[in-house]
C-alpha positions in Angstrom: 90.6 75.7 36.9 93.0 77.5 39.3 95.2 75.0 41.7 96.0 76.1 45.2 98.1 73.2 47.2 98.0 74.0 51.2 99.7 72.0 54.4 97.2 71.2 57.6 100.2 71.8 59.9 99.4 71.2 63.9 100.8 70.2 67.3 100.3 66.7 67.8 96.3 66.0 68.7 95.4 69.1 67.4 92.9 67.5 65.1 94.5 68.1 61.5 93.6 64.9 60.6 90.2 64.5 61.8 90.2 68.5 60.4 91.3 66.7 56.7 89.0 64.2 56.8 86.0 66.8 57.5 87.1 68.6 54.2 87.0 66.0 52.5 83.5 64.7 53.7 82.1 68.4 53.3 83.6 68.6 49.4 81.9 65.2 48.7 84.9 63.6 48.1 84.0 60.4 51.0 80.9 59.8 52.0 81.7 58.4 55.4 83.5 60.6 58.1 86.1 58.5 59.2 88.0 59.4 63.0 91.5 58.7 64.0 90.3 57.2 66.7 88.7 54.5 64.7 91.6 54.1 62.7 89.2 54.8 59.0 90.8 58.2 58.4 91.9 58.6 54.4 94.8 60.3 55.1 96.2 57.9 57.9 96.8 55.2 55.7 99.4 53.6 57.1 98.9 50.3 59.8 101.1 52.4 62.5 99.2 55.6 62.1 95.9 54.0 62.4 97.1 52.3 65.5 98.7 54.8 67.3 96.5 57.4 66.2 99.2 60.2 64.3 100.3 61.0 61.7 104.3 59.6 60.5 103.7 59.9 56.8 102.9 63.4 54.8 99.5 62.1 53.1 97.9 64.1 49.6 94.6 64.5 48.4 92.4 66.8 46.8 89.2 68.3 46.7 87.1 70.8 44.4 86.2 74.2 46.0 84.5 76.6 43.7 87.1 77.9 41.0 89.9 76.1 42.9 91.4 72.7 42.9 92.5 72.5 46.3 95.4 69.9 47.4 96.0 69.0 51.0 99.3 68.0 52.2 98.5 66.3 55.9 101.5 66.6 57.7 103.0 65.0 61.2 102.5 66.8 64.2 105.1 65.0 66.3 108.6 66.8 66.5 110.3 63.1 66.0 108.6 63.9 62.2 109.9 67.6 61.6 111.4 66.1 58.5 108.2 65.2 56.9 106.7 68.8 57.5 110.0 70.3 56.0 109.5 68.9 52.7 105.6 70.2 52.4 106.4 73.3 52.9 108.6 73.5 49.7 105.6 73.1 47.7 102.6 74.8 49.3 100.6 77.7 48.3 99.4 78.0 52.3 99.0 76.6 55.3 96.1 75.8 57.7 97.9 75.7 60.9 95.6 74.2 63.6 95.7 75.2 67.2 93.3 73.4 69.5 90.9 75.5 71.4 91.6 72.9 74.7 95.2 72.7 74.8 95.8 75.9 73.5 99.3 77.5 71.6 102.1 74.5 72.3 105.6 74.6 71.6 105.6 73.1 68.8 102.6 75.0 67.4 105.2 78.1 67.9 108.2 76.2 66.3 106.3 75.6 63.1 104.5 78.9 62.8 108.1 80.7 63.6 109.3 78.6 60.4 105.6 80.0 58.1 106.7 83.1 58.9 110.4 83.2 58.0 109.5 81.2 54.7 106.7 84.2 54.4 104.2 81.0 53.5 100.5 82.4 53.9 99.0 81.0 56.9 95.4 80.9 58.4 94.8 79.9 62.1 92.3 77.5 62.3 90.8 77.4 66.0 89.7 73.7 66.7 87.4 71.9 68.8 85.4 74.6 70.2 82.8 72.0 71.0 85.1 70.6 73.9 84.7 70.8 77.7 87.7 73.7 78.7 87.5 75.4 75.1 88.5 78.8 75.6 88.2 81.7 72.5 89.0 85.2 74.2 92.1 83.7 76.1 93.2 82.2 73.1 93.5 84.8 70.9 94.8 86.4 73.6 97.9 83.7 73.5 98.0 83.5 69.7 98.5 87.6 69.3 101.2 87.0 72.2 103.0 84.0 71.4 102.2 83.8 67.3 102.2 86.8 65.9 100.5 89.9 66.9 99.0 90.6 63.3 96.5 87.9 63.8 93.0 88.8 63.8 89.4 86.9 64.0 87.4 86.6 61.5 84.6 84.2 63.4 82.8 84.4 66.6 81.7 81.2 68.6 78.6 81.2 70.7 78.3 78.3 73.0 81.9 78.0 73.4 83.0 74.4 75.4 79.4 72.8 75.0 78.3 70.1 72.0 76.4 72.8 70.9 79.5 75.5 69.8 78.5 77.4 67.2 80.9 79.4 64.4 79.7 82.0 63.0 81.7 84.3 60.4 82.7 88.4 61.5 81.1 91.1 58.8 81.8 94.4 57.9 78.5 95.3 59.0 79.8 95.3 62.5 81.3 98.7 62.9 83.5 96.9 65.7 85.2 94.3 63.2 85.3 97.3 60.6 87.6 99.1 62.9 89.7 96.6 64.3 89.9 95.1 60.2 91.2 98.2 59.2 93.5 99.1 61.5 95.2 95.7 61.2 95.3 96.4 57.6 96.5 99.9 58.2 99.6 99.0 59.8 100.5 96.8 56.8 99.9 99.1 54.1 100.4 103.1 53.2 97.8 103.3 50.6 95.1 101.5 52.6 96.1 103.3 55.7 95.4 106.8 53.7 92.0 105.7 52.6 90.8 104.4 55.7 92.1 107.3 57.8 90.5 109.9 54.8 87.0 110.7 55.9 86.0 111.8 51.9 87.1 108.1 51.1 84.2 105.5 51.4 86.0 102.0 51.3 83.7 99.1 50.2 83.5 95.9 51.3 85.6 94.9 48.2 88.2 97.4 49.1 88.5 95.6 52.6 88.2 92.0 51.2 90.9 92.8 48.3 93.5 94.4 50.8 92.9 91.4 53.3 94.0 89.0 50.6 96.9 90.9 49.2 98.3 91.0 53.2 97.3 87.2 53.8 99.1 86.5 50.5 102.6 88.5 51.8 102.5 86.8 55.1 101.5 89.8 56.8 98.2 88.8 57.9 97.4 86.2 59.9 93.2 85.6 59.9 91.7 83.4 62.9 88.6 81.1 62.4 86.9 78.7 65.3 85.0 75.7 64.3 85.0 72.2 65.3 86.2 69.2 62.8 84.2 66.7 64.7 80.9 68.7 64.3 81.6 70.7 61.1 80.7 73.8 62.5 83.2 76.9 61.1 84.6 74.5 57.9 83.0 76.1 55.5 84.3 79.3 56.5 87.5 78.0 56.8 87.6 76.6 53.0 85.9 79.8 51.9 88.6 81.5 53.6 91.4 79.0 51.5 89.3 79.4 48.3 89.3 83.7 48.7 92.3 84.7 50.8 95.1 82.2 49.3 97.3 82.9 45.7 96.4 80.3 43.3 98.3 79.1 40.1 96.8 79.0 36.9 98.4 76.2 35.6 99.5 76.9 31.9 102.8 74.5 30.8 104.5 76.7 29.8 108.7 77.4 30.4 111.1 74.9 31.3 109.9 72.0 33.8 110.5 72.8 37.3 109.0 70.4 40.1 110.1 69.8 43.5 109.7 65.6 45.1 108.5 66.1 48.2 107.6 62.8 48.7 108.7 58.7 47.5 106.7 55.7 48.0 106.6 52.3 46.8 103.9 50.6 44.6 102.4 47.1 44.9 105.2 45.7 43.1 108.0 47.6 44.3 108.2 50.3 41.6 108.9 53.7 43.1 106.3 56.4 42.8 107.4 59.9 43.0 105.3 62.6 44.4 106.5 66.2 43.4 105.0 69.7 42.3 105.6 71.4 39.4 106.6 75.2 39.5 106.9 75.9 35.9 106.7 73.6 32.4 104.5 69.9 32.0 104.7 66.5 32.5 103.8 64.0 30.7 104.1 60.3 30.4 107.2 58.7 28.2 108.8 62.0 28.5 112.9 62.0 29.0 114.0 64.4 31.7 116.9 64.7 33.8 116.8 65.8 37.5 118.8 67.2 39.7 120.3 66.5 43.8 122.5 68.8 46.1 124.7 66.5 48.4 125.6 66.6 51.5 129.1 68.6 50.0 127.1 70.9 48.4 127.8 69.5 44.6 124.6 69.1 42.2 124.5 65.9 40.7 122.6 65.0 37.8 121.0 62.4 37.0 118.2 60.9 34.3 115.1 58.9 33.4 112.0 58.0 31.4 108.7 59.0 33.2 106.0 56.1 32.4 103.3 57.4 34.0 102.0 60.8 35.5 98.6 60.9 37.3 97.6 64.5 38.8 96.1 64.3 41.9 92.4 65.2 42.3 92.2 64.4 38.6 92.6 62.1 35.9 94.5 63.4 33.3 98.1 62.1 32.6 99.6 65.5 31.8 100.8 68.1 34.8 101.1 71.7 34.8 102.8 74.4 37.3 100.5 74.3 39.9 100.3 70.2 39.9 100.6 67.9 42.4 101.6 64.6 40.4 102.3 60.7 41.4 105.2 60.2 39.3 106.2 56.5 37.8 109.6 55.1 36.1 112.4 57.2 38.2 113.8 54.4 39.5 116.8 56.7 40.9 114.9 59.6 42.2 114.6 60.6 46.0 112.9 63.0 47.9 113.9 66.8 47.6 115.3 66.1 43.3 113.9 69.0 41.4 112.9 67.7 37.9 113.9 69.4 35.0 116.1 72.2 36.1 118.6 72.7 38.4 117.9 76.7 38.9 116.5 77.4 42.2 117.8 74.0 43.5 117.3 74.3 47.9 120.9 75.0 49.0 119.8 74.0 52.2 117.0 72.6 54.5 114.7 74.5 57.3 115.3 72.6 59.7 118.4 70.8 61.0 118.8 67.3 60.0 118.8 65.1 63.2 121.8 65.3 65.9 121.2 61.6 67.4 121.9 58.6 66.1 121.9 54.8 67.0 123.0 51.6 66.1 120.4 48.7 64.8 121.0 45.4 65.8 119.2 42.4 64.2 118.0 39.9 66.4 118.8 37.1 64.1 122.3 38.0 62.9 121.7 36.6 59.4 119.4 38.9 58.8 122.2 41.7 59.4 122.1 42.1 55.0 118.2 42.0 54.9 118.4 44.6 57.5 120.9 47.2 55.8 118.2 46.6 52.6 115.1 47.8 54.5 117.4 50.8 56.3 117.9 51.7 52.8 114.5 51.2 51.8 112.9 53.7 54.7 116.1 55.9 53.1 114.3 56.9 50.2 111.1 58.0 51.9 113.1 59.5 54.8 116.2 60.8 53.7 117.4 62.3 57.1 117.4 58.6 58.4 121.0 58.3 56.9 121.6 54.8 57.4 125.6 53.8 57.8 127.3 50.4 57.9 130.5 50.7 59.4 133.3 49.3 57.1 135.1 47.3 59.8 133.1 46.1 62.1 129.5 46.2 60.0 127.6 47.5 62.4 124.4 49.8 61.2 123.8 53.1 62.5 120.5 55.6 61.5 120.3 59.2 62.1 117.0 60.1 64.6 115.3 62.8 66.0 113.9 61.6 68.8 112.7 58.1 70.9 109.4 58.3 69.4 110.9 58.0 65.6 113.0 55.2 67.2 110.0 53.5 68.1 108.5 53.4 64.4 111.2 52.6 62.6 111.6 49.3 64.7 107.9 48.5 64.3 108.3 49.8 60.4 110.5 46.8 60.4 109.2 44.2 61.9 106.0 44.9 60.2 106.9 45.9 57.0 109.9 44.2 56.4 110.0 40.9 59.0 112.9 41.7 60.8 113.0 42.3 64.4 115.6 44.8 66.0 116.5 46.5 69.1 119.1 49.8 69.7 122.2 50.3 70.8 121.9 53.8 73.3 121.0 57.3 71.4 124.3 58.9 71.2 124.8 62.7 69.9 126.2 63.2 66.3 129.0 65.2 66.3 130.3 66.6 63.5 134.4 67.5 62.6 135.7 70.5 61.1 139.1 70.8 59.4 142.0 73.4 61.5 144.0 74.2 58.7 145.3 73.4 55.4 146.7 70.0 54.0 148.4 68.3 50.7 148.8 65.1 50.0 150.1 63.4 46.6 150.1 59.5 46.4 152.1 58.6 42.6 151.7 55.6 40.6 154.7 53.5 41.9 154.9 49.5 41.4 157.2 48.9 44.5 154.5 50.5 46.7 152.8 47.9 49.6 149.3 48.9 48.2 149.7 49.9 44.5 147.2 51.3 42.1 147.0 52.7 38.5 146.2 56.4 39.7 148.4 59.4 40.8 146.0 61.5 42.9 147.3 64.7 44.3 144.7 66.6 47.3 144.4 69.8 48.5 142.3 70.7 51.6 141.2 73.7 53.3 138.5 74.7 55.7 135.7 76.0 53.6 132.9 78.8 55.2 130.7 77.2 57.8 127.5 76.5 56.5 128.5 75.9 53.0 128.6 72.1 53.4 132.0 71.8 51.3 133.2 71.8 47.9 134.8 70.0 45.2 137.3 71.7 42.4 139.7 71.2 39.8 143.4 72.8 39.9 144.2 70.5 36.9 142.6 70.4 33.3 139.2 68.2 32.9 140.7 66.5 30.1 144.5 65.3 32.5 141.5 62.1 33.1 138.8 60.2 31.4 135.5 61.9 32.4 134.4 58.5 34.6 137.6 58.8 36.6 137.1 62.3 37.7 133.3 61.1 38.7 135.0 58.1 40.3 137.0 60.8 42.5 134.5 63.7 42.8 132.2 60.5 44.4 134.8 58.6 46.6 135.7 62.0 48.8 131.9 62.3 49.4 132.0 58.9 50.9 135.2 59.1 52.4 134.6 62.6 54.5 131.9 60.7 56.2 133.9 59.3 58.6 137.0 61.8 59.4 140.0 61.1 62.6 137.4 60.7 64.9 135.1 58.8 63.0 132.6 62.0 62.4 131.4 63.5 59.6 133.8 66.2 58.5 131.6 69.3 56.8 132.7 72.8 55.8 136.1 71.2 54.2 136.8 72.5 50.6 138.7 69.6 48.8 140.6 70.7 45.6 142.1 67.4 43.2 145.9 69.5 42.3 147.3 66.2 40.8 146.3 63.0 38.2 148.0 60.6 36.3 146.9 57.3 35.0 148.3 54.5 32.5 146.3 53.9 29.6 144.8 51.1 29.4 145.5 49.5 32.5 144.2 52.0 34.8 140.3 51.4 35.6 138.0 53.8 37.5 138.7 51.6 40.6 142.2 52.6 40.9 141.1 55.6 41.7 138.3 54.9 44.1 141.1 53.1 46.1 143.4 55.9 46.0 141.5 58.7 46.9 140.5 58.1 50.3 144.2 57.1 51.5 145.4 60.7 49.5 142.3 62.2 50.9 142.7 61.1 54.3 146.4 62.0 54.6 145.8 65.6 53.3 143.1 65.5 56.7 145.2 64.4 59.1 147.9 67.3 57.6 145.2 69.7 58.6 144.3 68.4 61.7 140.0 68.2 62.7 138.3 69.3 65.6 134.8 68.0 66.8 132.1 70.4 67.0 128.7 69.6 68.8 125.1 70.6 68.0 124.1 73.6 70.1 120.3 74.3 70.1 119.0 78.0 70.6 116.0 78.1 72.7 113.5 79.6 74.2 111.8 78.9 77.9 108.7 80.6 79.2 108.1 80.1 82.8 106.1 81.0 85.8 108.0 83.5 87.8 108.2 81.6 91.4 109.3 78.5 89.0 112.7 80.3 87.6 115.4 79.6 89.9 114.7 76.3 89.8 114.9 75.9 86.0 117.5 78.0 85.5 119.7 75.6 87.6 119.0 73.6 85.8 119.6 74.8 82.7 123.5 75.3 83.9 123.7 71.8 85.3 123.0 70.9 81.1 125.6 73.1 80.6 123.2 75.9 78.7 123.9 79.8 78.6 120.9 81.2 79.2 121.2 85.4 78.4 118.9 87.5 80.5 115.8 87.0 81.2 112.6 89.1 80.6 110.5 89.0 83.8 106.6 89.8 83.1 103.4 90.0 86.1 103.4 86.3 86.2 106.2 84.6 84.2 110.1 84.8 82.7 111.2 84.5 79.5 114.6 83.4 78.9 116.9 83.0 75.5 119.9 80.8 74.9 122.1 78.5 74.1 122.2 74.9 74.8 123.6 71.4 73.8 121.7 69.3 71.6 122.4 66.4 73.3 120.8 67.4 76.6 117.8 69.2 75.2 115.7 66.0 75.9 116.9 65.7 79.3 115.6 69.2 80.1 112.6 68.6 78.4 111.8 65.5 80.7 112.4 67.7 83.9 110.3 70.8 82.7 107.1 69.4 83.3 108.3 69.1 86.9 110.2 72.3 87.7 107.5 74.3 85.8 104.3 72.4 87.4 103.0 72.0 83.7 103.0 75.5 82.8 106.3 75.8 81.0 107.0 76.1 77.2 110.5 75.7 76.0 111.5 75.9 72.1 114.5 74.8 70.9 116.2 74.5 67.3 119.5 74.1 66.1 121.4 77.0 65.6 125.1 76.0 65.1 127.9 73.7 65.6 130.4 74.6 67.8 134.3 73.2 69.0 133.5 70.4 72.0 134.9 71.0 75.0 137.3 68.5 76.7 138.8 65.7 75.0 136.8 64.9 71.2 134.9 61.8 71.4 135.1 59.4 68.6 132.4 57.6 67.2 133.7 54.1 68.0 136.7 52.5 68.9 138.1 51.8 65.5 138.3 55.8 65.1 139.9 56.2 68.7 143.2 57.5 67.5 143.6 59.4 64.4 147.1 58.0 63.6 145.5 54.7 63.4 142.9 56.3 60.6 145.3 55.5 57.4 146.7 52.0 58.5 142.8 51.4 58.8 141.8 51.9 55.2 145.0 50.1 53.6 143.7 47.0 55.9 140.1 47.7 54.3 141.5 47.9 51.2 143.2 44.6 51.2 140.2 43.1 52.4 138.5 44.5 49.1 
């Protein structure tokens, strides 16, 4: 049996859930139709979604439609969550992206269909609640053609539209109307097809049509509509038909080298970790050695190892995966979410999205539980990896990385729930970021009558490296100058250490090259040189000197004409550049650049300036040099001369 593994993607309250839950109940895989708003739904499982109705957690399951083992990824809809929906999409086949028939296309429905498209994922638009008072079907694919992409075309008619009684109905080739418009949608995205269907000796069958459709869908050129109504079933089963006909399936064979993507880490009932991932190429099987492999944040690959004890497919229950396979994984108790298994070929170099530019400090309420709190930061770590929790070396506070006040929210109830510990934030602040000016060398020799001495010569070299590349790590000196441990012992500590550059910022895009080692055999330990490192390493910085660079968002704002002036005021109180704007019958459209940090403040005031009828996109599109003088992340960082005499006091502590 063939596998096909597809993402319900939405806006929040789109109904991808309740749309989930209706497959499910239609495949006979439940026999009771749960609702979010009663809190039963399968894929909700968590206390917090039930309760707050949304999704916060990428769910799986699985359901048998004709030839095809489907797999359903049910992602967040909330733009706090973009992380969750960034690591389904490395391992679907499709997506369902859900656009309510009410509401209409939203800004985030745009944000996420802009990213299907780029990653050239096959995408059907799935048009819900038609049953619902306001519904609207000609307007809407009106907007969608507009404002998702112009290549989408319907593929079902509703009658009824906005009553209880809405009724889906599929479009066929019997209709000379749908003939035409099929085929010159088709036309456009193919020479061959386009000779056929304009040559009048050339009688194209309804297999012809149906073949050409599913080739286009499967390139991401096509983009087919359906209407129905998760709540009353109608237009589902043309929608899985749709999945089952129009989407590339794998036929999972085992052969080749293991390749599988974790897109996903929970824990079991007795705190073992569970590994969700799915596998490209090669098998899986239980008491199998593998080793797996993770980029970091400078751009190195790291490998690691471990013994699988247990693989269970989903959907089935055999305990051996195939490419194609979605498997929970059991006895990698060092694997985390985006490892590839097996392989380290085709390893992501980087993310779709933009890890999160705000960040806060946690406080416990009970400072004794300041150690139990750091535990469960790290514990959400592993699920969330974009949470980057941080204690601060000198004064212990602990800071997480967010993307918005909504995320903030869960994770507070996430641990007072979860883990019994009560919290409140320090103020969202921006994360900046530092970036090296120019070059530096620093050598630090093994010398008794040193203040601070340490068995390890460590010599450093650093050099702004090409932004975007994260960083890098290299050898001017022969592996073998140092026992294998010690150069992992160095490789590791300036990872750690460029977290926290003069001002206290991360430092990115710095190429660190190790020119000089020594050590004295056998006193010297692998600890002398995580010492060492970060004084050598930090001296070498300040020789080159850092600048801070902020987040700048690109966006996009679509307005009502009379509403304009007034928004674009705003936008340069906020400090954006807005370029110029593209004035329509009734609305503007304007492009830009604006400052991550104040993108939330804009947001607030849009509803406001726009009268509700404004959209405005925004995703990060670069870091760039802060104007006025660099802020420092607290006041230990406040002057960068003070950076080294800093770590020699840490170090004594140690």
């Amino acid at each position: 049996m063939k596998t096909l593994n597809i993402g319900i993607l939405a806006h929040v309250d789109a109904g991808k859930t309740s749309l989930t839950e209706r497959l499910l109940f239609e495949a006979g895989v439940i026999s009771h139709l749960g609702s979010v708003d009663g809190g039963d739904t399968q894929t909700d499982s968590l206390a917090l979604e039930r309760r707050r109705g949304i999704t916060i957690k990428s769910a799986v399951v699985a359901f048998t439609a004709g030839d095809r083992r489907v797999t359903i990824v049910d992602t967040p809809g909330h733009a706090d969550f973009i992380a969750e929906v960034e690591r389904a999409l490395r391992v679907l086949d499709g997506a369902v992206l859900v656009v309510s028939a009410v509401e209409g296309v939203q800004a985030q429905t745009r944000v996420l269909m802009r990213t299907l498209t780029r990653l050239g994922i096959p995408v059907l638009i799935f048009v819900n609640k038609i049953d619902r008072m306001g519904a609207n079907d000609v307007e809407l694919l009106r907007a969608i053609r507009e404002k998702l992409s112009p290549r989408a075309i319907a593929l079902s008619t509703v009658t009824g539209i906005g009553t209880p009684g809405a009724v889906s109905a599929p479009r066929t080739l019997e209709d000379p109307a749908f003939a035409e418009e099929l085929g010159e949608v088709l036309a456009e995205g193919d020479d061959a097809f386009l000779e056929s269907f304009v040559d009048d000796e050339v009688r194209l069958s309804e297999a012809d049509f149906h073949t050409e459709l599913a080739r286009q869908v499967s390139r991401g050129d096509v983009y087919p509509v359906l209407f129905g109504s998760a709540i009353t079933g109608t237009g589902v089963a043309d929608l899985v038909t749709a999945v089952r006909e129009l989407f590339p399936a794998t036929e999972g064979t085992g052969e080749g080298t293991l390749r599988a993507t974790v897109f996903k880490i929970e824990r079991g009932r007795a705190g073992e970790k569970i590994a969700y991932a799915r596998l490209r190429s090669g098998s899986l099987t239980a008491r199998q050695n593998i080793s797996f492999y993770r980029r970091e944040s400078g751009g190195n690959v790291v490998e690691l190892s471990g013994r699988v004890s247990a693989v269970r497919v989903i959907g089935q229950e055999t305990a051996a995966a195939v490419s194609g396979d979605i498997a929970r994984i059991r006895g990698l108790r060092d694997v985390r979410i985006g490892d590839q298994l097996g392989t380290a070929d085709a390893l992501p170099t980087r993310g779709f999205f933009a890890p999160p530019s705000l960040e806060t400090v946690v406080i416990p309420e009970r400072p004794d539980q300041a150690s139990a709190l750091y535990t469960a930061l790290e514990r959400l770590a592993e699920a969330d990896p974009f949470i980057g929790t941080r204690r601060h070396p000198d004064t212990g506070e602990i800071s997480v990385r967010l993307y918005g006040e909504v995320q903030k929210e869960i994770v507070k109830s996430t641990l007072a729930e979860e883990f019994g510990v009560a919290v409140s934030f320090a103020e969202t602040r921006t994360l900046f970021v530092e970036r090296l000016v120019g070059h530096g060398d620093a050598v630090q020799e093994m010398d008794p009558d040193e203040r601070l001495y340490f068995w390890a010569t460590v010599g450093i070299h650093v050099e702004p490296a090409p932004p975007g590349s994260g960083g890098t790590f290299g050898l001017s000196v022969e592996l073998g100058s140092l026992p294998l441990a010690f150069h992992k012992a160095i490789e590791e500590t300036v990872a750690q250490t460029l977290q926290q550059g003069l001002y206290g910022w991360e430092v990115i895009d710095c190429a660190v090259t190790l020119t000089r080692t020594a050590y004295f055999s056998p006193v010297s330990a692998a600890g002398d040189f995580r010492k060492m490192t970060p004084l050598v390493l930090m001296e070498a910085v300040k020789q080159a000197g850092t600048r801070v660079y902020e987040p700048v968002n690109r966006f996009e704002l679509e307005i009502p004409a009379h509403c304009f002036s007034a928004a674009l005021l705003k936008l340069a109180e906020l400090g954006a550049v807005p370029g110029e704007p593209e004035v329509g019958p009734s609305s503007c459209t304007v492009r830009g650049s604006i400052p991550a940090s104040r993108v939330a403040e804009f947001e607030q005031a849009l509803p406001g300036l726009a009268q509700g009828e404004g959209v405005f996109l925004s995703e990060f599109e670069e870091y760039r040099p802060y104007p006025g003088p660099p802020p420092s992340r607290s006041r230990t960082d406040a002057n960068p001369l003070d950076r080294k005499e800093y770590l020699l006091r840490t170090l004594r502590r140690q």
